[in-house]
N, C-alpha and C positions, 0 to 999 in steps of 0.2 A: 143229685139234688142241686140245685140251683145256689149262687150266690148270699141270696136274699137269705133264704130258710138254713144256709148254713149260719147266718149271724145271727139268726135269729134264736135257735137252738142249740143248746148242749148236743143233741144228736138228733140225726136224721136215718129215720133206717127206711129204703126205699124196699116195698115189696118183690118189684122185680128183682132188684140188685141180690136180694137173699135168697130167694127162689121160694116165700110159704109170705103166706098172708093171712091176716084174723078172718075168722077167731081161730086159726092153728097156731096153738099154744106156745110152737119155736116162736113166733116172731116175737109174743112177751116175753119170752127167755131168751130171745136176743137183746131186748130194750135194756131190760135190768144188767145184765149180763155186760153188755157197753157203757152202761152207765155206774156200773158198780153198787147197786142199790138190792136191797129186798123189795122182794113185790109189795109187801105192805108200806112201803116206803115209796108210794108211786101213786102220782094220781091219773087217771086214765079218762079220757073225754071222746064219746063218740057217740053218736044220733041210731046206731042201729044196735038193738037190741038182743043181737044174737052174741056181737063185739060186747056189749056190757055185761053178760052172763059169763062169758070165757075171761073175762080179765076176774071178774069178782069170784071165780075158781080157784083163780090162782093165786086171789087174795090181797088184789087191787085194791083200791079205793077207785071206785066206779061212778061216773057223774054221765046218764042218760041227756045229752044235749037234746034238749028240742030248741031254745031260743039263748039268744047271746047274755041277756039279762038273766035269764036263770041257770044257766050253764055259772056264769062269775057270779051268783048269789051261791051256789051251793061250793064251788072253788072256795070262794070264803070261808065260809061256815065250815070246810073242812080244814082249813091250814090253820084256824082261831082258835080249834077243838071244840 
């Protein structure tokens, strides 16, 4: 990972660097896992719908991106209860 996206995040988990990529359920149990968190303790953001059904298996909090404004309308609305 780059500079930038290391300051920018707690963690960066590259899919090559691990060798599995979503929706293969290691890389969500690598995220929590480095981050020390429960999956329900996790909010997950991604535009493909295959990715939003495998996080919300595992018991994600699952936000379907289609647009910038609604992706942080529903970010919101989940961290506010």
């Amino acid at each position: 990972p780059d500079a930038l996206a290391q300051a920018a995040y707690d963690e960066v988990i590259s899919s090559a660097a691990v060798g599995v990529k979503k929706p293969d359920r290691r890389i969500f149990e690598i995220a929590v896992e480095r981050l020390g968190v429960q999956f329900s303790e996790t909010a997950f953001i991604d535009d493909n719908a295959a990715n939003i059904a495998a996080a919300k298996r595992l018991g994600m909090h699952a936000i379907r991106f289609r647009e910038s404004a609604q992706a942080v309308k529903a970010l919101r609305k989940l961290l506010n209860g």
